[in-house]
N, C-alpha and C positions, 0 to 999 in steps of 0.2 A: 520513572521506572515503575514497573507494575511489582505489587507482592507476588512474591511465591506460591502458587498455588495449593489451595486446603485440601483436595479431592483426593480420594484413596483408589490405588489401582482397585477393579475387579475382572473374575474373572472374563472371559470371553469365548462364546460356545463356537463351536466348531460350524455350524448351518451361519452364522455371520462370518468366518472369514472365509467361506463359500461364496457367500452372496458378495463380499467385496470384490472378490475377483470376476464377478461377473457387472461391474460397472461400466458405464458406457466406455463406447471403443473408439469413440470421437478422436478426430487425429489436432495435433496441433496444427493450427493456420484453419481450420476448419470453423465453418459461422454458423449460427444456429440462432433464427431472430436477430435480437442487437446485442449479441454475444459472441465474442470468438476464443475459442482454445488457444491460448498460450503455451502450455507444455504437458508433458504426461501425467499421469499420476503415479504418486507415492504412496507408499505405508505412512503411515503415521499414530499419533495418538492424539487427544483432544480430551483438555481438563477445561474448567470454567472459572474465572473470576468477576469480581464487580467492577465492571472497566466503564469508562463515562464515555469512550472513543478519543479521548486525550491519552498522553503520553510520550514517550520516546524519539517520535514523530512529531511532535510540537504541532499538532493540529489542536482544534478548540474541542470543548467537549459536545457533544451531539447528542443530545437523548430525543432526538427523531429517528437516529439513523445509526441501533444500537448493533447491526451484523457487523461486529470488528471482534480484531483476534490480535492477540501478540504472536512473534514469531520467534521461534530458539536465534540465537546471537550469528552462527554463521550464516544462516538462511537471511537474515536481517541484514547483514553486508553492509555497514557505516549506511545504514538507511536506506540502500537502494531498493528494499520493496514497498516503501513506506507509500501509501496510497494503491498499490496493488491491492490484484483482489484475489481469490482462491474459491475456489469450489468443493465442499465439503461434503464427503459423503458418510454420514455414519448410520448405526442398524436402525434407526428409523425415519431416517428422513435424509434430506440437504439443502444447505444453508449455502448463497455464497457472502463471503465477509470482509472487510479491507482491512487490511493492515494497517494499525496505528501506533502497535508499540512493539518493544522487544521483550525475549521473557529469557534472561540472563542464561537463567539453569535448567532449564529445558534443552534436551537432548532432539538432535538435526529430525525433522521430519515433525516436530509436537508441537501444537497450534494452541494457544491459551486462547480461547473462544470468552466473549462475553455469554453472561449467565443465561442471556436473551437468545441469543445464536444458538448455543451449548443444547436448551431447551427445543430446535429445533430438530436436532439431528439424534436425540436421547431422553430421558428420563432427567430431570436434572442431581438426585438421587444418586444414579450410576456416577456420577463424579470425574470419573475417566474411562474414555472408550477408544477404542482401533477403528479409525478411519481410512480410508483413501481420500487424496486431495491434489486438488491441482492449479495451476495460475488459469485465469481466465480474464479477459474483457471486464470493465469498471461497465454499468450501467447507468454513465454520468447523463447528465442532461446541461446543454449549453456550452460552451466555449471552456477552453482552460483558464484557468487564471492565478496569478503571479500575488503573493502577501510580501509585501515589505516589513520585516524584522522592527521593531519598537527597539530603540539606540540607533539605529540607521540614519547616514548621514551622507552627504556628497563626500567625502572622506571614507567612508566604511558603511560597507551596504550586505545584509542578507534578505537574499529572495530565496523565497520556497513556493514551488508549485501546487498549485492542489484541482480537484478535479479532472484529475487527467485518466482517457479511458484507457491508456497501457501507461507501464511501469515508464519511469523516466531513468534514461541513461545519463544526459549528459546536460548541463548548461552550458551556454557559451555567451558572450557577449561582444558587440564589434566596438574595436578600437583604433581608432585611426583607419578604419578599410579592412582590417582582420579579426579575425573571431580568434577568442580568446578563453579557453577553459577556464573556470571558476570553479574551486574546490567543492566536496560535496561535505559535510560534517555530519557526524551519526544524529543528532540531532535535528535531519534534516532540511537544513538551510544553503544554498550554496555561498559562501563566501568570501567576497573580493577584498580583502583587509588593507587596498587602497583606494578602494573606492571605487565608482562608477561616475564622478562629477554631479551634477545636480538632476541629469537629464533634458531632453529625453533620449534616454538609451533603449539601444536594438540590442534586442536579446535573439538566441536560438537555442530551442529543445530539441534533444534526438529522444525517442521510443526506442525501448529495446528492441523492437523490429526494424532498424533505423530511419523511422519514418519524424521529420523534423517539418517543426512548427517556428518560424519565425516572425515577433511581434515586436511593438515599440512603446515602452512605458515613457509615459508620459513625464512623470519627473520622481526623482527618489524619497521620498515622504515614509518617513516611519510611519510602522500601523496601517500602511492603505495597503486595499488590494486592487488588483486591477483585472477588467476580464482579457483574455486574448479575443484575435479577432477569430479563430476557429479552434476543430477537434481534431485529435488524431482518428485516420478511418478506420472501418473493421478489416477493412482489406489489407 
């Protein structure tokens, strides 16, 4: 869980929340290069902390790949944006940034930006500014692929996805000939608390645009990951 942000509201002049309103008009489902809009844009607000891209989302820390942001808690939804991405538009600039943690007390629409992202879209000075923002397309590169949980066992297994270029809805995994939802934890792991057997188990991912990826991991090994055999498309 990230700290509470240091940054002190300031004001905000009247020619920036002009200019917000006049951000792109791009529709959701719409592609632009190897990008596509996901949903509209909101108001929001956007403060900065020292974030590593670890967090809430149990992803590793990244200091190559510092565009990450926590998200207020119902936006966060037991994890379901965690690896999404957002499109950030503040009075100087825009950053797009993935979601890697949640930010407790932060009020719906307020995006805790790394100090590095934060930088991009403001002054880092200004502390806190009024954005617009919105879900868009991950600019992953390669295949999805599956982390196996460390304590994971043919008895008791968490898999968490990562790299994936839209937000993930759902797991599932075949058992006996049927697919079987496997819980999602804010922590974001999904987990079978009887297990998966030793493998190799067939998994399926749906996209919140319900576009599904189904792969076959090879055996359940704590600590591994595994790539899938493909991506989800911009289409």
């Amino acid at each position: 869980m990230r700290a509470s942000p240091l940054c002190s509201l300031r004001n905000l002049g009247a020619a920036w929340v002009l200019a917000l309103a006049a951000c792109s008009s791009s529709s959701p489902g719409e592609v632009t290069g190897d990008i596509r809009v996901l949903g509209e844009f909101q108001n929001g607000i956007a403060t900065w902390y020292n974030a590593t891209g670890a967090g809430n989302c149990s992803y590793d820390a990244s200091p190559n790949d510092m565009d990450v942001a926590a998200i207020d808690m119902p936006q966060y939804a037991n994890s379901a944006m965690c690896g999404a991405c957002a499109e950030v538009d503040g009075p100087q600039g825009t950053v797009t940034v993935r979601i890697v943690d949640s930010c407790p007390e932060c009020p719906a629409g307020h995006l805790d930006l790394s100090k590095e992202a934060f930088a991009k879209i403001s002054p880092v000075d200004a502390g806190r500014v009024q954005t617009q923002w919105r879900l868009v397309s991950c600019a992953v590169q390669g295949p999805v692929r599956y982390r196996i949980k460390e304590g994971s066992s043919a008895d008791w297994v968490a898999i968490q996805v990562r790299n994936h270029r839209l937000p993930i809805q759902k797991l599932e995994w075949n058992k006996s000939g049927s697919w079987v939802d496997v819980q999602r934890e804010s922590y974001n792991y999904f987990v079978a608390p009887a297990g998966m057997g030793p493998g190799p188990v067939k998994i399926r991912i749906t996209a919140t645009d319900g576009q599904t990826l189904v792969d076959t991991l090879p055996s359940i090994k704590a600590s591994q990951t595994y790539d899938g055999a493909a991506q989800f498309s911009l289409q």
